[in-house]
KERO-698513 format. One record per residue (C-alpha): x, y, z negated; residue in three letters. Coordinates in nm, 4 decimals. Layout:
REM residues N
((X, Y, Z), 'ALA')
...
This chain:
REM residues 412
((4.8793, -15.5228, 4.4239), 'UNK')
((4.9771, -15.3516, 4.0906), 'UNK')
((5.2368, -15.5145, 3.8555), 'UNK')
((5.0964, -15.3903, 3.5658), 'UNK')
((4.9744, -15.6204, 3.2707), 'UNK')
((4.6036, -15.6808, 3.3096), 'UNK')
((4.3494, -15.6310, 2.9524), 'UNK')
((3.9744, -15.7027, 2.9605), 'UNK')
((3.8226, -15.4431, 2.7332), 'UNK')
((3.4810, -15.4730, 2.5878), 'UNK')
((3.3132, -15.1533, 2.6525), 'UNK')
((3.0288, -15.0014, 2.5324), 'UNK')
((3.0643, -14.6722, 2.7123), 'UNK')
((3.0352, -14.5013, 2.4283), 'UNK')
((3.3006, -14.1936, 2.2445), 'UNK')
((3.5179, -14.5039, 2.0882), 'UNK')
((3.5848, -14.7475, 2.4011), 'UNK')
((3.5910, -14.5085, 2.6385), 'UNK')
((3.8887, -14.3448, 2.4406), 'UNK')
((4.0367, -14.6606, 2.3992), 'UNK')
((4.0408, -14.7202, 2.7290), 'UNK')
((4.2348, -14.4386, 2.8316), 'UNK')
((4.4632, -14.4439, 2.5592), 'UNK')
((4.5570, -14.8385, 2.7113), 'UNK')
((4.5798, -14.6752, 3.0639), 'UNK')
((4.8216, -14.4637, 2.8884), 'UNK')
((4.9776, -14.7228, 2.7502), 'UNK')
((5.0632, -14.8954, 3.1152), 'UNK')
((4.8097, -15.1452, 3.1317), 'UNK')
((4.5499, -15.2095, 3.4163), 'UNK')
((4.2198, -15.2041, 3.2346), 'UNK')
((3.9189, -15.3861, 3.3652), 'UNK')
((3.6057, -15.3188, 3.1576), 'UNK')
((3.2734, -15.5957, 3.0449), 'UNK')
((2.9307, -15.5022, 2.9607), 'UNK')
((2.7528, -15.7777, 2.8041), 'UNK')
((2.3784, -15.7177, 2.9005), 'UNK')
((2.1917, -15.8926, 2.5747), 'UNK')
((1.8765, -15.6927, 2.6074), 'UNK')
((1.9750, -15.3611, 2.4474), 'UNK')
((1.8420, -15.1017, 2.6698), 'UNK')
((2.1572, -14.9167, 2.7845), 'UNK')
((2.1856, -14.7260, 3.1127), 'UNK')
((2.4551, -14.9782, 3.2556), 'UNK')
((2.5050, -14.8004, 3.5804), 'UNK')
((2.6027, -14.4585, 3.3993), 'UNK')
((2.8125, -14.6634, 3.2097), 'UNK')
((2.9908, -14.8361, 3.4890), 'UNK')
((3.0668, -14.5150, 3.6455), 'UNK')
((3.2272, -14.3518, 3.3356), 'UNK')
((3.4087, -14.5910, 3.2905), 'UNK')
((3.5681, -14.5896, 3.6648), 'UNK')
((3.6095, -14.1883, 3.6068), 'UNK')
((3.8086, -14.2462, 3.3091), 'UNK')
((4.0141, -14.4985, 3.5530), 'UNK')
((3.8988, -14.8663, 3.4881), 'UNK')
((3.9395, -15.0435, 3.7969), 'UNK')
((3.6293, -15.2411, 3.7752), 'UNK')
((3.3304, -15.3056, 3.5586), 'UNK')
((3.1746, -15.6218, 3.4742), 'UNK')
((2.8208, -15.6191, 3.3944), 'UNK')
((2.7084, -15.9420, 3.2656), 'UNK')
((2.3424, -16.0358, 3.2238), 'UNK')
((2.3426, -16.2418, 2.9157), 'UNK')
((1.9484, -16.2344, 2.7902), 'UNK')
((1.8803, -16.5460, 2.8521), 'UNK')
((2.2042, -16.7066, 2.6836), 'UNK')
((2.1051, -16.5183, 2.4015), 'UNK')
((1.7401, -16.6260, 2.3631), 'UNK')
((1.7869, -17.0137, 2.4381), 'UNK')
((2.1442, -17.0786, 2.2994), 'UNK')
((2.1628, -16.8747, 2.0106), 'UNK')
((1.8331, -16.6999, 1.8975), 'UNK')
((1.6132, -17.0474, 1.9601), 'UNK')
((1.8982, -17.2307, 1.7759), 'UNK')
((1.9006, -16.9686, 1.4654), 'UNK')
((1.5160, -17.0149, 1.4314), 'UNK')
((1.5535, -17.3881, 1.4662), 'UNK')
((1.8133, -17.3937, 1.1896), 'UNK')
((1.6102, -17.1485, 0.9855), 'UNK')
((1.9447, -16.9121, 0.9718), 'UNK')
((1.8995, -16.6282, 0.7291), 'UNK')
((2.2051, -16.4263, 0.5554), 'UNK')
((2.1928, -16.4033, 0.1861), 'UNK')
((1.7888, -16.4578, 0.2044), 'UNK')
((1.6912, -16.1413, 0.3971), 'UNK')
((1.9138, -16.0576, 0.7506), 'UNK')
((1.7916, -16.2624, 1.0297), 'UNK')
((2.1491, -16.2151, 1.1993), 'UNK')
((2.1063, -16.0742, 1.5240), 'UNK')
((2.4341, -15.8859, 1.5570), 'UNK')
((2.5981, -16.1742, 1.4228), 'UNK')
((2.4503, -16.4509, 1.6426), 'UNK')
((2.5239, -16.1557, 1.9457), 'UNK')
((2.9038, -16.1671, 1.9013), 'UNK')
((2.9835, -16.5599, 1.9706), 'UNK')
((2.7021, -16.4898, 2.3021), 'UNK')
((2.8802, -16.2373, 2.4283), 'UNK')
((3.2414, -16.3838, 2.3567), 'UNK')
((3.1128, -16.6473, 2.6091), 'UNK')
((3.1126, -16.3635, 2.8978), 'UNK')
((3.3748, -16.1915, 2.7775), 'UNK')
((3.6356, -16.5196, 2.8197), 'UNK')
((3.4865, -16.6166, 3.1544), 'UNK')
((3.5525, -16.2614, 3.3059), 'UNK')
((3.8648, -16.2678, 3.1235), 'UNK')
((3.9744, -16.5947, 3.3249), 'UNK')
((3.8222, -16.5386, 3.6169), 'UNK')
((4.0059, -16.1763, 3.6767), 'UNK')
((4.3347, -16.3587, 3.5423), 'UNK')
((4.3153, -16.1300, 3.1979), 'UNK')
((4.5958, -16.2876, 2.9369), 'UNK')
((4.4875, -15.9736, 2.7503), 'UNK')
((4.1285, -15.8583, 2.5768), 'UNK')
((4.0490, -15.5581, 2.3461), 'UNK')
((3.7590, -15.3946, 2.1667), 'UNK')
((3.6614, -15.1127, 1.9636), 'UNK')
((3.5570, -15.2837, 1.6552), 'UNK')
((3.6762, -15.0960, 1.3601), 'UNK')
((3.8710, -15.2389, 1.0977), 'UNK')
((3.6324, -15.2606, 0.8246), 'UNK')
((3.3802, -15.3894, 0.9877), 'UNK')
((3.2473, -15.8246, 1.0812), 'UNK')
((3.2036, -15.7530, 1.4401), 'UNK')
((3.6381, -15.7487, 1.4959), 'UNK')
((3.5948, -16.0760, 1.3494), 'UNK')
((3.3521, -16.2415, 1.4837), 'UNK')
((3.4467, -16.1279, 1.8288), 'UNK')
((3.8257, -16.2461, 1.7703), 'UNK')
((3.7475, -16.5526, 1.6021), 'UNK')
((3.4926, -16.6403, 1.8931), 'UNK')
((3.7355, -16.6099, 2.2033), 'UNK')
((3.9957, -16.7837, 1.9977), 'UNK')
((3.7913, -17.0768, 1.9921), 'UNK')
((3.6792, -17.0281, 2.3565), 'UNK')
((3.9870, -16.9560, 2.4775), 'UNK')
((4.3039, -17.0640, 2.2060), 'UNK')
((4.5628, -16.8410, 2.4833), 'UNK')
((4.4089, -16.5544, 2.4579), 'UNK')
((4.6010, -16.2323, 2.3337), 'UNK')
((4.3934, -15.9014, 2.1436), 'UNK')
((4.4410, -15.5768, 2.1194), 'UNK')
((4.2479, -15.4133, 1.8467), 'UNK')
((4.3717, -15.0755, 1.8740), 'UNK')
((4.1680, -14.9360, 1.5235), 'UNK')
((4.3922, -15.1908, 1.3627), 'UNK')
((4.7180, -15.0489, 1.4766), 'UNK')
((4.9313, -14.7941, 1.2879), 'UNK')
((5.0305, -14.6019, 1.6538), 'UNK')
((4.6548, -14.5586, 1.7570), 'UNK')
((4.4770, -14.4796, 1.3617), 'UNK')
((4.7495, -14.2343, 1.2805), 'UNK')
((4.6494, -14.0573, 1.6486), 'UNK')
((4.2723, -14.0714, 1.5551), 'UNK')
((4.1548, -14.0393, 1.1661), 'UNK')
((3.7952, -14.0567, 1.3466), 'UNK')
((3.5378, -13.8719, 1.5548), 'UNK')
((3.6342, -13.5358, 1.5226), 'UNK')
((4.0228, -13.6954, 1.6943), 'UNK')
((3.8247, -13.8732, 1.9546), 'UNK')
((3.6227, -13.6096, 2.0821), 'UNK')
((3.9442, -13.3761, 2.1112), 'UNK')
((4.0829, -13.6610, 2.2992), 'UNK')
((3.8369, -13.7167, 2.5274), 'UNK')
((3.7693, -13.3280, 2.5966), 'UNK')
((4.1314, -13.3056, 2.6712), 'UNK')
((4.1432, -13.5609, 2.8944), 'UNK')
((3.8129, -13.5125, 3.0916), 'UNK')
((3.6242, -13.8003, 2.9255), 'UNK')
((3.2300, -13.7281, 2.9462), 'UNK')
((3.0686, -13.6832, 2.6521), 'UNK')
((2.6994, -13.7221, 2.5221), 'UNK')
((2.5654, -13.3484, 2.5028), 'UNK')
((2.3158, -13.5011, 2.2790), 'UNK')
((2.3676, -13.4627, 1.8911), 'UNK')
((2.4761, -13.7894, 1.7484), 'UNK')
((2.2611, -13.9629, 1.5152), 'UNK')
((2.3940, -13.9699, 1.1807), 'UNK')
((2.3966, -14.3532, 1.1384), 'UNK')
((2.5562, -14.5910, 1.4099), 'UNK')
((2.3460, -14.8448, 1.6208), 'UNK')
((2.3383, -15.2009, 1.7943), 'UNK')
((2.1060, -15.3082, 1.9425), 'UNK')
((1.9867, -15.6706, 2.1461), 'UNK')
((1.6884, -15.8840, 2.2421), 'UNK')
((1.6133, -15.9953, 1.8868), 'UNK')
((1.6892, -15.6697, 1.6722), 'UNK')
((1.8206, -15.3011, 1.6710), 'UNK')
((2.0464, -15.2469, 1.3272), 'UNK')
((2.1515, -14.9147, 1.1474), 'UNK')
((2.4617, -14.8292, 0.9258), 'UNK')
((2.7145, -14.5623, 0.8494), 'UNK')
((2.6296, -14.2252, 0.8547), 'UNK')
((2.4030, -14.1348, 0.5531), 'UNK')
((2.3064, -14.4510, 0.5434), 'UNK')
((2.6389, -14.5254, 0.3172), 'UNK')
((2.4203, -14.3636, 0.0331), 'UNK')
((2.1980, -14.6455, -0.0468), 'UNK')
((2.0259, -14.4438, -0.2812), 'UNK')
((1.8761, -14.2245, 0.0094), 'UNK')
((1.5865, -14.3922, 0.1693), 'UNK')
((1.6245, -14.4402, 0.5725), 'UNK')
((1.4507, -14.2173, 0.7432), 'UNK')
((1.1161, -14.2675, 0.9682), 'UNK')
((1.3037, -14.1692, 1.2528), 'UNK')
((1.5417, -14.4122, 1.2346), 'UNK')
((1.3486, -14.7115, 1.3555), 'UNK')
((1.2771, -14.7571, 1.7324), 'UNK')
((1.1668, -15.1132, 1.7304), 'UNK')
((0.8670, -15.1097, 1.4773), 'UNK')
((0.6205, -14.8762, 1.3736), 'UNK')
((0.5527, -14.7723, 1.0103), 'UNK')
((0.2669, -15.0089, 0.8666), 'UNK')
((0.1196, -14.6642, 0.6811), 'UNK')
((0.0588, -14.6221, 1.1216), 'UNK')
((-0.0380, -15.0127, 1.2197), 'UNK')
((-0.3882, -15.1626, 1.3433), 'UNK')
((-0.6554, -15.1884, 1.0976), 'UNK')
((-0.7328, -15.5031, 1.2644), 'UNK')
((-0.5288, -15.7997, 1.1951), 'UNK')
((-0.3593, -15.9826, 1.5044), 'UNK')
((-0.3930, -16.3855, 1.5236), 'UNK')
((-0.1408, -16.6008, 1.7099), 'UNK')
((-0.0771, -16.9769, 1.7343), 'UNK')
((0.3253, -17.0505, 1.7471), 'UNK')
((0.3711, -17.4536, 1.8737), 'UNK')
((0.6975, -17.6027, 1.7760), 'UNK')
((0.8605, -17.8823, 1.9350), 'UNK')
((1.1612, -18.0141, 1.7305), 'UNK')
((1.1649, -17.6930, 1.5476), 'UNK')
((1.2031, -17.4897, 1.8466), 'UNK')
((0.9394, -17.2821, 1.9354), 'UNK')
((0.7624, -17.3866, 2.2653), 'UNK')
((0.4589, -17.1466, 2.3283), 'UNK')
((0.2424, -16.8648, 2.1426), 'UNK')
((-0.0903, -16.8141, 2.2192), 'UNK')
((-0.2754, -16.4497, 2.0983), 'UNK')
((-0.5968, -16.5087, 2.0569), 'UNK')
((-0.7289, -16.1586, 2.1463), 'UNK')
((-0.6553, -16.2275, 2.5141), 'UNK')
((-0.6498, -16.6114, 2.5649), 'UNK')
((-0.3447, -16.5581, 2.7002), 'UNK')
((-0.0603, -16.8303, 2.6598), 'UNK')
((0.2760, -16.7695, 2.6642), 'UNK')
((0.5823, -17.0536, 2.7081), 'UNK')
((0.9098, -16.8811, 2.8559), 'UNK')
((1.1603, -16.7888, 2.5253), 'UNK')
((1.2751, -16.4636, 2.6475), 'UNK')
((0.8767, -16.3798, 2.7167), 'UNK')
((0.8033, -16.5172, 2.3780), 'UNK')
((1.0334, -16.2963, 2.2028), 'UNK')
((0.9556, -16.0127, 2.3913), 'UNK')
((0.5780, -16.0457, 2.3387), 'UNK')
((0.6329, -16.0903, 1.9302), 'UNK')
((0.8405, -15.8239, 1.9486), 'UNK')
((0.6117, -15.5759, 2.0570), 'UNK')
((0.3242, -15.7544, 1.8708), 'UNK')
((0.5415, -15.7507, 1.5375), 'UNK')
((0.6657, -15.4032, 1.6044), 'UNK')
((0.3316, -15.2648, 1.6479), 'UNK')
((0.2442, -15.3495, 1.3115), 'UNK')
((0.5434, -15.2373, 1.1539), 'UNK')
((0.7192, -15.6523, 1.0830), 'UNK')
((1.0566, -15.6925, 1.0521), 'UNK')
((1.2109, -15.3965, 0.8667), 'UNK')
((1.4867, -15.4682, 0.5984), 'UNK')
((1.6907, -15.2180, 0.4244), 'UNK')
((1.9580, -15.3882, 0.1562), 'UNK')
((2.2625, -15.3990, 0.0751), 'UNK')
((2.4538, -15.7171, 0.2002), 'UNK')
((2.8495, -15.8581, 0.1466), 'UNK')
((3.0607, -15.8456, 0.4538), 'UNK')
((3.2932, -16.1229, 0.4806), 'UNK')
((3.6368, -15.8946, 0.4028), 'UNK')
((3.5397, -15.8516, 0.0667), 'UNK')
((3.3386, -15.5295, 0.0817), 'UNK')
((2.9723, -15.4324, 0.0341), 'UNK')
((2.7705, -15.2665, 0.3098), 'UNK')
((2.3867, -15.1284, 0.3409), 'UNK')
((2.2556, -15.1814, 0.6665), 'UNK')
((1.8832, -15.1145, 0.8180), 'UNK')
((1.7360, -15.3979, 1.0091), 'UNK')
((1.3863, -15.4392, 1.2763), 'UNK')
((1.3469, -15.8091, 1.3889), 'UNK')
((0.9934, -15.8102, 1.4300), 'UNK')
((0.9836, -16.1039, 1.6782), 'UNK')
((1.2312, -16.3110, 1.4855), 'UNK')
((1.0745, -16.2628, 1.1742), 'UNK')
((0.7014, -16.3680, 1.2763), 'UNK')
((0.8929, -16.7003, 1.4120), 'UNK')
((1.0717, -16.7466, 1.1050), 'UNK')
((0.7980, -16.7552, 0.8702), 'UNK')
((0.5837, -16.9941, 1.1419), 'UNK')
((0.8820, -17.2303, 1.1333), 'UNK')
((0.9192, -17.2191, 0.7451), 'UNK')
((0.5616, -17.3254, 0.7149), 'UNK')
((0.5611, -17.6361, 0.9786), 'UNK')
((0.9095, -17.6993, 0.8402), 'UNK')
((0.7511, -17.7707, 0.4432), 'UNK')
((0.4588, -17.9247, 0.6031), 'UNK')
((0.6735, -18.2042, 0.8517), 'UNK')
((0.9514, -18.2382, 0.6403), 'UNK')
((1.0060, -18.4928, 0.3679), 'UNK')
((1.0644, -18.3022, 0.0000), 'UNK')
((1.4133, -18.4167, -0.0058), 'UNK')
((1.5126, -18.3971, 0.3517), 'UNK')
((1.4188, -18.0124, 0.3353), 'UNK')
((1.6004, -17.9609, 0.0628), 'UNK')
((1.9087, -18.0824, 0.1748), 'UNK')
((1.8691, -17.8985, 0.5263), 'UNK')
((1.8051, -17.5698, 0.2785), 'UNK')
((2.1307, -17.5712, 0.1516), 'UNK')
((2.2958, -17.6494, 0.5148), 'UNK')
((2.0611, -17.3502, 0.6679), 'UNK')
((2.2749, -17.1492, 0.4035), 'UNK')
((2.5857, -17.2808, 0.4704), 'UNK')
((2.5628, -17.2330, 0.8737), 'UNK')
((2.3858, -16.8821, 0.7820), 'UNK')
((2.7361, -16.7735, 0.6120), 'UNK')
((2.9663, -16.9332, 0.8868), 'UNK')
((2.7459, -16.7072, 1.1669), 'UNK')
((2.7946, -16.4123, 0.9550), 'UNK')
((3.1613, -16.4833, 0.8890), 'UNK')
((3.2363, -16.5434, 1.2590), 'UNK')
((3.2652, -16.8987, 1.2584), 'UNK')
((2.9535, -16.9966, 1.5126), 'UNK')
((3.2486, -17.2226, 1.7129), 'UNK')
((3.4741, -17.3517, 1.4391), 'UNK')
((3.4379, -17.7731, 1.3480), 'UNK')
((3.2160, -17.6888, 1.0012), 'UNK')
((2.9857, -17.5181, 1.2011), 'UNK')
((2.9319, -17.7763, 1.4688), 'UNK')
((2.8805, -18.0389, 1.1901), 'UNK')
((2.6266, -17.8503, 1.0005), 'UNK')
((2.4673, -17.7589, 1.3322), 'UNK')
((2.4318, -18.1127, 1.4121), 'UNK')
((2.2812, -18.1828, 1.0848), 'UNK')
((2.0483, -17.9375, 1.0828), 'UNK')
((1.9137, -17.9993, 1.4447), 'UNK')
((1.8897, -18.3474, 1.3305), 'UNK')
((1.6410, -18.2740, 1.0549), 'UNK')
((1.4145, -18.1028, 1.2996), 'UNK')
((1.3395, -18.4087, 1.4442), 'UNK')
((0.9788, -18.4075, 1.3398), 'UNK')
((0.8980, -18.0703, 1.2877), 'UNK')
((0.6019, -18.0293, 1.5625), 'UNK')
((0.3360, -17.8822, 1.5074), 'UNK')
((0.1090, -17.5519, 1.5503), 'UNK')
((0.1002, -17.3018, 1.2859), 'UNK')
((-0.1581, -17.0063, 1.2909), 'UNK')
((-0.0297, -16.6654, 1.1660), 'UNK')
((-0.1844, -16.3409, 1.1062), 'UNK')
((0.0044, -16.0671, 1.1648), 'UNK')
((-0.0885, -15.7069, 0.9743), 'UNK')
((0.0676, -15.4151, 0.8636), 'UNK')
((0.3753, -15.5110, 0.7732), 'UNK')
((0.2656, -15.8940, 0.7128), 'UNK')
((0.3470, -16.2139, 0.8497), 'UNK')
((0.1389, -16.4969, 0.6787), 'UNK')
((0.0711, -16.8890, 0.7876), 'UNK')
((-0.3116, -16.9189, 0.7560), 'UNK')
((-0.3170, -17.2676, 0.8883), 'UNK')
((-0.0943, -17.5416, 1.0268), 'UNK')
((-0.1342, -17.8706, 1.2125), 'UNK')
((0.0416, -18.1861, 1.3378), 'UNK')
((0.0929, -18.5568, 1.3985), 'UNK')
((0.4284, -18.5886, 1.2263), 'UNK')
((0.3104, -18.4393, 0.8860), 'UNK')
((0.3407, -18.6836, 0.6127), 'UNK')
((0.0809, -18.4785, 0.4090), 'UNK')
((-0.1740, -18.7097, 0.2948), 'UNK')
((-0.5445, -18.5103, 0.2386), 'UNK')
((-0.7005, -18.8082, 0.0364), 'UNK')
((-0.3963, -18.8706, -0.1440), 'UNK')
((-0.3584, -18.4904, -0.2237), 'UNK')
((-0.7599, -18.4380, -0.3329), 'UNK')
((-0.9075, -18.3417, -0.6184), 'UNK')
((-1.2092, -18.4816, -0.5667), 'UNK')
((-1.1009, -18.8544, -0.5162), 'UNK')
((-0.8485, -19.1081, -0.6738), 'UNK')
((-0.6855, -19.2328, -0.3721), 'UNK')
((-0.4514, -19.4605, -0.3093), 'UNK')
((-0.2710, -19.3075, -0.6722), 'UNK')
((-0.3613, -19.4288, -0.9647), 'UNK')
((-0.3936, -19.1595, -1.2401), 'UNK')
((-0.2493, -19.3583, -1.4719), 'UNK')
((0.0537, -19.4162, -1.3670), 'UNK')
((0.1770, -19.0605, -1.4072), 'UNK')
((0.1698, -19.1590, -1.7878), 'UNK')
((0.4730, -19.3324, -1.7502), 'UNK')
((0.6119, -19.0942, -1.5016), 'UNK')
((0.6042, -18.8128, -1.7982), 'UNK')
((0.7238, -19.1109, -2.0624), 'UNK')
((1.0201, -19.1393, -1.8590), 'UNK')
((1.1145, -18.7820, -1.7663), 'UNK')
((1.0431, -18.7191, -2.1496), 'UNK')
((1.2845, -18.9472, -2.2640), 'UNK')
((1.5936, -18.7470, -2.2112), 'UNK')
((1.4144, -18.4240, -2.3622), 'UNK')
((1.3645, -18.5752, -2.6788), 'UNK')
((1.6914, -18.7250, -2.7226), 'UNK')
((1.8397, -18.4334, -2.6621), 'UNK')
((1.6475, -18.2173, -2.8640), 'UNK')
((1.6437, -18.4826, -3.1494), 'UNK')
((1.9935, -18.4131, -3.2027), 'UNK')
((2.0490, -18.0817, -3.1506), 'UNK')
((1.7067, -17.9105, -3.2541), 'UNK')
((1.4046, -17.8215, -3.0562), 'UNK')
((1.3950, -17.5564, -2.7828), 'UNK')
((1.4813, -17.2121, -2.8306), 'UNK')
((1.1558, -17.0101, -2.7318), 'UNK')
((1.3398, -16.7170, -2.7659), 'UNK')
């Protein structure tokens, strides 16, 4: 048995970790690597064994998908989670998933010890850190882009390759991309690279999930998406007939659906939580088509004020996912509020789904409080026209007091 300290590094297998990993066998320690399998498609047994070459003494490959989907995708669509009104926040709703894996392996192979390749810039060495804190309040990091020793060895990739050619570390014989990648089950995102110049447009051959929608069907594609407490419970394409109730088949199935006709792309510019700006390149196509279904069974379930106050929560719990803070006390509060308002969102919206397009083209359900009669043109109902006299009268009042003393409006 060896007496050396034991670290749990989350590995990739790309230039960075595997580097990392040597240096830390370098170091002293005995290095056991994880593999969080999400749904990225990643060759995990070439992985595994480059790791071992380098000298790992085991691998942990963890299959994760369904985690994902159920516990933290579902929930995100449920809450109606998006990041300063655009990202969808698939890397960020990854990070707490994997931490999950990453802590169990950590205890189970007796790990006091974890460490990553997260760069010091970026969320992810947050929202990883912050995560297994929470899981696990013992744990000890190593974040080795974050220590003086290891950043004045390695400036960047030019160091890392040297490294690894001098110490026998395979490397990719394919040209890198010039943008970085991470990909899961609910997205693929793009940054760095020449994508820092957000005055360059991203390039066609950047995106791998979705298809331009210059490229896309001519014919639109109609699905039904039923929701059960805000959670989506079954899609149904009406093409084929065909029905479809599992989450991770769901997703998968609006995924391809949604990338065929080029949904989900984003390009913008968005605020990381340390302070600084970043422009990142987004594909959710699957995510996106069950957003905009949930939106429109939310409005039509929900009472006016009730979704307003759940609006300004989804906002809220959409920064602390961002931020890394999917397992502090705030979050579990506003989670429970949210969830709570979803109470009576049921329903079945209809979508179509074309060239770029995600639109609600009609909705139903018994736990709408929409009233048809009440809401006509054509008839009175059960609302008297003339009461909204004195609903203007009143509203007026404090209009023309105000403008009585100090002047009216200013049209300018």
């Amino acid at each position: 048995m060896s007496g050396k300290e034991k670290i749990l590094l989350a590995y990739s297998g790309g230039l960075d970790t595997s580097c990392i990993l040597k240096w830390l066998l370098e170091k002293g320690y005995e290095v056991i690597c994880f593999m969080a399998d999400v749904g990225q498609e990643e060759d995990f047994a070439a992985a595994r064994e480059k790791a071992l070459r380098v000298g790992a003494t085991d691998v942990i490959i963890k299959d994760m998908k369904q985690t994902f989907v159920e516990k933290f995708v579902w929930p995100a669509i449920q809450m109606g989670l998006v990041y300063e009104d655009r990202y969808l926040l698939g890397t960020s709703l990854a990070r707490p998933c994997i931490s999950i894996g990453l802590m169990e392996s950590a205890i189970e192979r007796s790990c006091g010890i974890i460490s990553h390749g997260a760069t010091g810039k970026g969320n992810d060495q947050i929202r990883f850190e912050l995560s297994c804190y929470a899981l696990n309040p013992k744990i000890k990091v190593i974040a080795p882009w974050r220590l003086p020793e290891f950043c004045e060895r390695f400036q960047g990739r030019t160091d890392l390759l040297e490294y690894a050619k001098k110490h026998g570390i395979p490397v990719s014989a394919t040209p890198k991309a010039p943008w970085s990648m991470d990909a899961n089950f609910m997205h693929i995102s793009y940054e760095s690279g020449i994508l820092e110049n957000p005055t360059m447009a991203a390039p066609e051959e950047l995106y791998q999930m979705t298809q331009s929608a210059v490229k896309s069907s001519n014919t639109p594609l109609k699905v039904d998406i039923t929701f059960k407490g805000g959670l989506p419970v079954s899609v149904l394409e009406y093409s084929s007939g065909k029905t479809i109730e599992d989450p991770s088949e769901i997703l998968s199935f609006l995924n391809k659906v949604g990338g065929e006709q080029g949904v989900g792309r984003i390009d913008l510019v968005e605020n990381r939580f340390l302070g600084l700006k970043s422009r990142g390149v987004y594909e959710t196509p699957g995510a996106t088509i069950l957003h905009v279904a949930h939106k429109d069974i939310e409005v039509y379930c929900l009472d006016r004020e009730i979704f307003r106050v759940k609006s300004f929560l989804a906002l809220k719990m959409a920064d602390y996912v961002y931020n890394g803070f999917w397992y502090s006390p705030e979050a579990e509060y506003v989670r429970t509020c949210l969830v709570a308002a979803q109470k009576n969102v049921s329903g079945k919206v209809t979508l179509e789904i074309f060239k770029g397009h995600v639109m609600a083209v009609s909705r139903e359900s018994k736990q709408t409080i929409y009233n048809q009669e009440l809401a006509s043109m054509d008839v009175h109902g059960t609302l008297s026209p003339y009461a909204a006299t004195g609903f203007i009268e009143v509203n007026a009042m404090r209009l023309k007091e105000h403008y009585r003393v100090f002047g009216s409006a200013n049209t300018e």
